[in-house]
N, C-alpha and C positions, 0 to 999 in steps of 0.2 A: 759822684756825690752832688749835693744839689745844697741849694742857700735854703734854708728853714723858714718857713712861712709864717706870717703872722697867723697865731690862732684868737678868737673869741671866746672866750667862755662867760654863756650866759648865766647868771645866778640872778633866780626872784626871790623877792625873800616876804613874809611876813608873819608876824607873831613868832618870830621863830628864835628870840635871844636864849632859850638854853642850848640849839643849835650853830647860830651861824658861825660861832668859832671854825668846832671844826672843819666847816663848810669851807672857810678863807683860807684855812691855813693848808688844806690839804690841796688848792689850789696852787698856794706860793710855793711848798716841797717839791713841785714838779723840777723835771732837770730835763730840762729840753732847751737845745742851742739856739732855736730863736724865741722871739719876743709874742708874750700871751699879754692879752688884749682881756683883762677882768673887768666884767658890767654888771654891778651889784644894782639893780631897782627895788629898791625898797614898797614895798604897796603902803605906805603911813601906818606903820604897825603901829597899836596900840602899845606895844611892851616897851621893853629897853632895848630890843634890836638895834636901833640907831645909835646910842650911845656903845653899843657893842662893838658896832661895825668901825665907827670914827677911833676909837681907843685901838684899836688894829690897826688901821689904817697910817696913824699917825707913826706907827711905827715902821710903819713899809713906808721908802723912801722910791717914787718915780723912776725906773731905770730902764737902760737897752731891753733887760729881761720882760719887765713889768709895766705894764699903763693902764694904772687901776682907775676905773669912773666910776663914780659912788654918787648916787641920784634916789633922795627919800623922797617921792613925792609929798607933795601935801595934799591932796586928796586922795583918799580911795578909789584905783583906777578898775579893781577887778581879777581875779588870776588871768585871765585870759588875756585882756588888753594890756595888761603889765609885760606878760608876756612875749605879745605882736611889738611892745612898743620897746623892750631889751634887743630884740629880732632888727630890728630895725636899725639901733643903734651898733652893729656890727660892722668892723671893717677887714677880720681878717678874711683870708679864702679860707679858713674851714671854722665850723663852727662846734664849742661841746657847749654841755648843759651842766648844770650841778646847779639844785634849788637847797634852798637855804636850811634846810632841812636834812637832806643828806651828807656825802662827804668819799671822794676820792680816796681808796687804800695802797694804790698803784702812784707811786712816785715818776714811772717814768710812762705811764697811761696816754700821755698825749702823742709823746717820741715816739712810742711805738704806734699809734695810731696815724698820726700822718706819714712816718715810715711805712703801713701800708700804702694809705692812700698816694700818695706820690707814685709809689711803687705800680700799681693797680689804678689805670683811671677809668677800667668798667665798675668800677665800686663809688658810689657815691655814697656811703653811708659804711663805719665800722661800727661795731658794738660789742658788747663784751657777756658777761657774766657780775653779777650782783649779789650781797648776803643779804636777807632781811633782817633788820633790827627792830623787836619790839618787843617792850617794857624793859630796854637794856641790856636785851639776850637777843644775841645774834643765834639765828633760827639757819632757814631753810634758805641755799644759792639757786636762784632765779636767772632766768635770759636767754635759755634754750629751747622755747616750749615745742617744737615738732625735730628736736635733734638733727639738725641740719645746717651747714653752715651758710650759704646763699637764700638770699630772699629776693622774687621779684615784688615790681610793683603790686599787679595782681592778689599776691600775699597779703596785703593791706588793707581790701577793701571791706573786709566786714570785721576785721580785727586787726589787735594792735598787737607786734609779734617780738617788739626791741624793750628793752628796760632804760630808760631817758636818760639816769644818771652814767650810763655806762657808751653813749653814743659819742660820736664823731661824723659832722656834715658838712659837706661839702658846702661853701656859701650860693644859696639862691636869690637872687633880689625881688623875687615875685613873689606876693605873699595876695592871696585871695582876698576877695572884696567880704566884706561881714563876716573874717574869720575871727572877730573877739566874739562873735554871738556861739560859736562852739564849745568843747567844753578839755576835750583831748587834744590838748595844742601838743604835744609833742607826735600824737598819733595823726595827725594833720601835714604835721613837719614833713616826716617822713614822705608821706605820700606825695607833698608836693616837691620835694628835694628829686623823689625817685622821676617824677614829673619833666620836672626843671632840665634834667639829663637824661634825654631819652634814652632808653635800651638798658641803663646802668641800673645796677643792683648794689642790695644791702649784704654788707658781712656779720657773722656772728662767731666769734675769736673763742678759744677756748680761756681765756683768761679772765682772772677775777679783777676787774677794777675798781668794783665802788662797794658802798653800804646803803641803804637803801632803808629809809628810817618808817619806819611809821607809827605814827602819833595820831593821837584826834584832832590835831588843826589840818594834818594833809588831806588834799584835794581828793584821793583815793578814799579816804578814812571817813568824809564826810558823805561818801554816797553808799547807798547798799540794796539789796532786795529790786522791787518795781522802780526805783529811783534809778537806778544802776541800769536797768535795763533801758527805761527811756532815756537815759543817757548817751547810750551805745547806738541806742534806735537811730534818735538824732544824728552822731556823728555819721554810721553809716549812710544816711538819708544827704548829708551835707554832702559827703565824697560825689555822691553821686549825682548831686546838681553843679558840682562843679568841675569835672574830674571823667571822660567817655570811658565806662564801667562796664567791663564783659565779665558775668558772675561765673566762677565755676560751682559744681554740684553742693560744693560746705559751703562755701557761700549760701547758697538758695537756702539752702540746709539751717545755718546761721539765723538768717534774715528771718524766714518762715520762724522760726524759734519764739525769737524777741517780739515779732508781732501779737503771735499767740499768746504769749501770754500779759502784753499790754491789752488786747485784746478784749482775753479774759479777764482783765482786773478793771478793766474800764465798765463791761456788764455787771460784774457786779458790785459796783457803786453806781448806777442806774446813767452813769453817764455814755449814752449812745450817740450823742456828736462824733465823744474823741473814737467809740468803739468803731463808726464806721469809716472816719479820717480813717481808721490805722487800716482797715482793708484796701482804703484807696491808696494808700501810701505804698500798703503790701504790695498791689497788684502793680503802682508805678516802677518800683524795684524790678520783680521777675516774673511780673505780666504773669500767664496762665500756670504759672507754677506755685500758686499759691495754693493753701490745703482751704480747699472751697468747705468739704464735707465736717472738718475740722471748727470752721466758722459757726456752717450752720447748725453743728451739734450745740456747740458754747450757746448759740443765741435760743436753741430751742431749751436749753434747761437752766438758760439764765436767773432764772428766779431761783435758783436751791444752791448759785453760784456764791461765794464768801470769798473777801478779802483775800487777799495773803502776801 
């Protein structure tokens, strides 16, 4: 048997006071022998979040179990920076996530989570299984998408394959230069976690531990269509300036994708900067595996081309 590790769990939170109850509380249920480490960053929510969080709080009393930090900023730092900057403020060896938005259904979620990890130290990352919540009806369980339980790093590079709320990581202390300028911090995490511990890989458990909310204030819920895709463009583009990237076939497959059709949305709104930025971008990716004929068809009937 082994002495129970300090864990982290990061919570960001904003605008989220119909939420972060459940968020805290399904935190404190946990029953795990040692001491969890709660870092609530608040981004200066406009709502009653804060007064939500403090009337919680004041009722949780500091103990061996519990050492709750609760930090409102006063200015707006950003999802992303809020983020890097909860990240940072960590001191257990493992790290989970739960935004203020969601919420823990698994009361012993963590016990069994670093009882892997302890157990298994080619695993730098566990994960689990998720239900979606939306408009108050839990829908459709999420967190397996290729049915397999191991994931390498490789896995990673043109998509994000874990559901956030449902993770377990190992602590890394190396966190990239301009990574608040990204947009997928936890699809980031990952990659540099898997990084951080050469060789080690990600688990994906058959068990359900979280709820997984979405609303129109989440970060997911605020992007969609051509937004979404240069989203994805970007993060891919990011991993791979920072990150020595050998693309497999879905990969290229991926990548080709996303450009295409930024590509194509960029011709027709007559903006041919970004349209040929993104070939150059394409080609810095996977070089001569780019759909050349693809291109030059878009740009030869660019003018009959419309939005979408």
């Amino acid at each position: 048997m082994y002495n129970y590790p300090l864990v982290s769990v990061v919570m960001i939170t904003y605008g989220h006071e119909l939420f972060i109850e459940n968020a805290i509380n399904s935190i404190l249920m946990q029953k795990y022998d040692g001491c969890i480490e709660l870092i609530i960053a608040n981004d200066c929510s406009p709502d009653g979040t804060d007064k939500i969080i403090i009337s919680i709080l004041e009722k949780v009393i500091n103990s061996e179990k519990f050492n709750i930090k609760y930090t409102p900023h006063k200015n707006n730092k950003g999802i992303m920076p809020n983020f890097v900057w909860a990240l940072k403020e960590c001191q257990g060896k493992y790290i989970a996530i739960c935004e203020g938005d969601d919420y823990w259904i698994d009361d012993l979620k963590i016990k069994k989570q670093v009882d892997f990890l302890e157990k298994n130290n080619e695993y730098s990352i566990h994960s689990g299984h998720a239900q979606l919540l939306e408009n108050e009806s839990l829908t459709s369980i999420i967190g397996d998408p290729h049915h397999k339980k191991t994931y390498l790093i490789n896995d990673f590079f043109s998509k994000n394959n874990l559901i956030t709320c449902t993770t377990m990581l190992r602590l890394s202390n190396i966190i990239p230069k301009n990574w608040e300028k990204i947009y997928f911090g936890d699809w980031m995490l990952y990659v540099n976690t898997l990084i951080a511990y050469p060789g080690s890989k990600a688990y994906v458990s058959d068990e359900l531990y979280s709820v997984y909310r979405i609303n129109e204030m989440g970060a997911m819920s605020q992007i969609a269509g051509i937004k979404s895709d240069e989203k994805h463009f970007i993060q891919i583009f990011k991993i791979h300036q920072l990150f020595k990237v050998k693309y497999s076939s879905e990969d290229i497959s991926a990548i080709n994708n996303y450009s295409l059709k930024l590509y194509r949305y960029y011709l027709s709104i007559n903006n041919l900067k970004s349209a040929v930025g993104m070939i150059l971008k394409n080609f810095k990716l996977v070089y001569f595996k780019i759909p050349f004929r693809k291109y030059l068809s878009y740009f030869r009937y660019r003018k009959h081309l419309k939005p979408s």
